[in-house]
Backbone as CSV, one residue per row, in Angstrom:
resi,resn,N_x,N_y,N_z,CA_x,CA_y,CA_z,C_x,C_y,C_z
1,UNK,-29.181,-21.401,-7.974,-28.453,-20.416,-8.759,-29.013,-19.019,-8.513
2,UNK,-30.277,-18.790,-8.536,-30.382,-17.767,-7.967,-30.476,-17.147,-6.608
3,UNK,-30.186,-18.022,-5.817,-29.872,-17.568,-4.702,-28.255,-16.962,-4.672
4,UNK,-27.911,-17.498,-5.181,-26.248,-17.093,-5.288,-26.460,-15.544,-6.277
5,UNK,-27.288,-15.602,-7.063,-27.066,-14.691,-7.755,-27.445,-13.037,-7.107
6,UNK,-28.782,-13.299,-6.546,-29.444,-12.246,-5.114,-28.480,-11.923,-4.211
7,UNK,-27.415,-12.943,-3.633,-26.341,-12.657,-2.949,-25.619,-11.939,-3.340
8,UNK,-25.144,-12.128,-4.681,-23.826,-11.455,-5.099,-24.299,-10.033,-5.654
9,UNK,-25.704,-9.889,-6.069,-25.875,-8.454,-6.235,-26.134,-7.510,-5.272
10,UNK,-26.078,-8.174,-3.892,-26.698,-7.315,-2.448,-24.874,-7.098,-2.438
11,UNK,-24.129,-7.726,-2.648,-22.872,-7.269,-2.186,-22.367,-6.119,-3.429
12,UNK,-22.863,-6.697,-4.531,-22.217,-5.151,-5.767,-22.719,-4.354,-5.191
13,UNK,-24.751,-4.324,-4.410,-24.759,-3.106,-3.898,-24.015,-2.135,-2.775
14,UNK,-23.582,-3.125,-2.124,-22.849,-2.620,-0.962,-21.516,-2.042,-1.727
15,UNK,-20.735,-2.884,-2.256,-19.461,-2.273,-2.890,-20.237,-0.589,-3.411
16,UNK,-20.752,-0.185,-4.337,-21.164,0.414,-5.043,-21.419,1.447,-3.807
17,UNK,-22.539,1.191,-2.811,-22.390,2.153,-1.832,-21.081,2.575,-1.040
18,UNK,-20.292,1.877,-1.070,-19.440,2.087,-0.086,-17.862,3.088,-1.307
19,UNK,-18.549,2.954,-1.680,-17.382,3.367,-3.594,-17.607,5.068,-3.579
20,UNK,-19.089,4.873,-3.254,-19.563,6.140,-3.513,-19.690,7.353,-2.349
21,UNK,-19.354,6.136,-1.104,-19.243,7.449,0.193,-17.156,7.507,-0.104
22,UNK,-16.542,6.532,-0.235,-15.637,7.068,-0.375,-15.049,8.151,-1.601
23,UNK,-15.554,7.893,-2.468,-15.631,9.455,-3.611,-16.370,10.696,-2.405
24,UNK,-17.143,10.439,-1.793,-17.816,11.893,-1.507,-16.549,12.335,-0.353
25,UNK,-16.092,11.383,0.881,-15.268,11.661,1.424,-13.817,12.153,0.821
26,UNK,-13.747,11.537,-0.334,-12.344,12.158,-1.039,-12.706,13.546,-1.354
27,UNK,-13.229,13.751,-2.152,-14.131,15.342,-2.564,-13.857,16.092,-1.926
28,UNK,-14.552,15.850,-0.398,-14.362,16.857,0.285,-13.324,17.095,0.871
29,UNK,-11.954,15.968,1.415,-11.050,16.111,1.773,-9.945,17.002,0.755
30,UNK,-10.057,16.891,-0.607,-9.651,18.002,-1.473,-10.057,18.782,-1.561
31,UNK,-10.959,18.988,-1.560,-11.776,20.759,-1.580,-10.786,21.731,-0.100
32,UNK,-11.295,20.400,1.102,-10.603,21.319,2.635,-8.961,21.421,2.167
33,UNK,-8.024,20.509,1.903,-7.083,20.411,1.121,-6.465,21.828,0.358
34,UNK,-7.229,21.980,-0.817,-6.988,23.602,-1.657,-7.452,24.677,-0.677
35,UNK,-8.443,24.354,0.198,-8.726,25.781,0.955,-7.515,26.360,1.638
36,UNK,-7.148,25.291,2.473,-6.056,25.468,3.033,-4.939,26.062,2.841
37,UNK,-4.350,24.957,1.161,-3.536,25.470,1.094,-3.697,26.890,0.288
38,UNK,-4.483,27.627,0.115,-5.081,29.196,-0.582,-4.338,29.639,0.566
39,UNK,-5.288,29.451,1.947,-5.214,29.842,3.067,-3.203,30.226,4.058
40,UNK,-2.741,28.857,3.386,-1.315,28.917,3.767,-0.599,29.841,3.208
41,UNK,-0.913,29.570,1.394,-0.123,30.791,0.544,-0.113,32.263,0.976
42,UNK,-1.947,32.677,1.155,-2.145,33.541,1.726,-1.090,34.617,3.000
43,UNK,-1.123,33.579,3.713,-0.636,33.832,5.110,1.154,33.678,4.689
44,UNK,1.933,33.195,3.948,2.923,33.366,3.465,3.944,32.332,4.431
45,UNK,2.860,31.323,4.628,3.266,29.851,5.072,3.780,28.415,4.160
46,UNK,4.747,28.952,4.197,5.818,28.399,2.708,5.778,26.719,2.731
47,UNK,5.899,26.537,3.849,6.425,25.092,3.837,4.742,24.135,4.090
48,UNK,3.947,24.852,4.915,2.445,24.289,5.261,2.248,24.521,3.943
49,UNK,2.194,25.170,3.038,1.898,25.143,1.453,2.074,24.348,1.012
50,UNK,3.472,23.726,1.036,3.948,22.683,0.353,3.476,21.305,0.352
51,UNK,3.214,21.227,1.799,2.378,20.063,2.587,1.362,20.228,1.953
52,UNK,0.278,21.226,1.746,-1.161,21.175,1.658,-1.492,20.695,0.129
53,UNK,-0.284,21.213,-0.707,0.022,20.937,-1.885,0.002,19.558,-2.075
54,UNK,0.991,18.865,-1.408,1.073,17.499,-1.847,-0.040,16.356,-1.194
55,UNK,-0.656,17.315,-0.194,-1.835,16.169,0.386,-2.805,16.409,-0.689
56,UNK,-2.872,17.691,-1.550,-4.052,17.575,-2.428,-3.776,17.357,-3.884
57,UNK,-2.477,16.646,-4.154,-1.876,16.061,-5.550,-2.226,14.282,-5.340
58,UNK,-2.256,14.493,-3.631,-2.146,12.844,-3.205,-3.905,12.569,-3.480
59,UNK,-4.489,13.461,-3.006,-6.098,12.947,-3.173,-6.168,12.941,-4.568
60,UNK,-6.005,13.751,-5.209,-6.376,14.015,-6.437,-6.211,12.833,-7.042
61,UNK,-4.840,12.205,-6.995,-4.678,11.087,-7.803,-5.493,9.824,-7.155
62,UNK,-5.935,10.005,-5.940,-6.660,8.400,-5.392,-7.741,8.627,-5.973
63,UNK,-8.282,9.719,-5.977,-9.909,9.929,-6.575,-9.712,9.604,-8.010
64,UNK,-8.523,9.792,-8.848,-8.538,9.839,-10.513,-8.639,7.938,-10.194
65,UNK,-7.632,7.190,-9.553,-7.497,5.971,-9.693,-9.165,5.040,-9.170
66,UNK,-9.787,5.868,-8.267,-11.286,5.515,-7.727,-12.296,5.744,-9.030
67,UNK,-12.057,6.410,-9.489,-12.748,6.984,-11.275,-13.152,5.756,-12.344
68,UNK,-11.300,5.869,-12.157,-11.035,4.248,-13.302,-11.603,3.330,-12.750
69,UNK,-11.344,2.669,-11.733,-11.820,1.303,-10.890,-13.443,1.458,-11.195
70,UNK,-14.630,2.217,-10.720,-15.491,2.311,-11.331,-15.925,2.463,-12.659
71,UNK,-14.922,2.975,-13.504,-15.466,3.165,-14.901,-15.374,1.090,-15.339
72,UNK,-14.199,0.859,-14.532,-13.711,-0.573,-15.422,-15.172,-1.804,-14.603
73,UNK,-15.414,-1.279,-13.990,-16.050,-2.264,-13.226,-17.725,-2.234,-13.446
């Protein structure tokens, strides 16, 4: 039994690591995301706005749903 049990916590650790590079990779893909689209508005690039907009409504919400999954878990 405790061998099974050593097993299954080397794998929460792994989940847990791997949870947590994908939060850092989301992060930053929204951060580059809003720069951009600053950057598009800026430049009076209407439609790349729109795009940059919805790629960073799209992260936003995977990172809110990555949030929950860790809070529940």
């Amino acid at each position: 039994m405790s061998d099974l049990k050593d097993s299954l916590m080397q794998w929460r650790y792994l989940v847990e690591a791997q949870v947590d590079f994908l939060r850092a990779v989301g992060e930053y893909r929204l951060d580059a995301a809003k720069a951009e689209l600053v950057a598009a508005v800026a430049s009076n690039q209407l439609s790349v706005a729109r795009m940059k907009a919805q790629i960073a409504q799209e992260l936003g919400g995977a990172l809110r749903r990555l949030h929950r999954f860790e809070n529940r878990n």
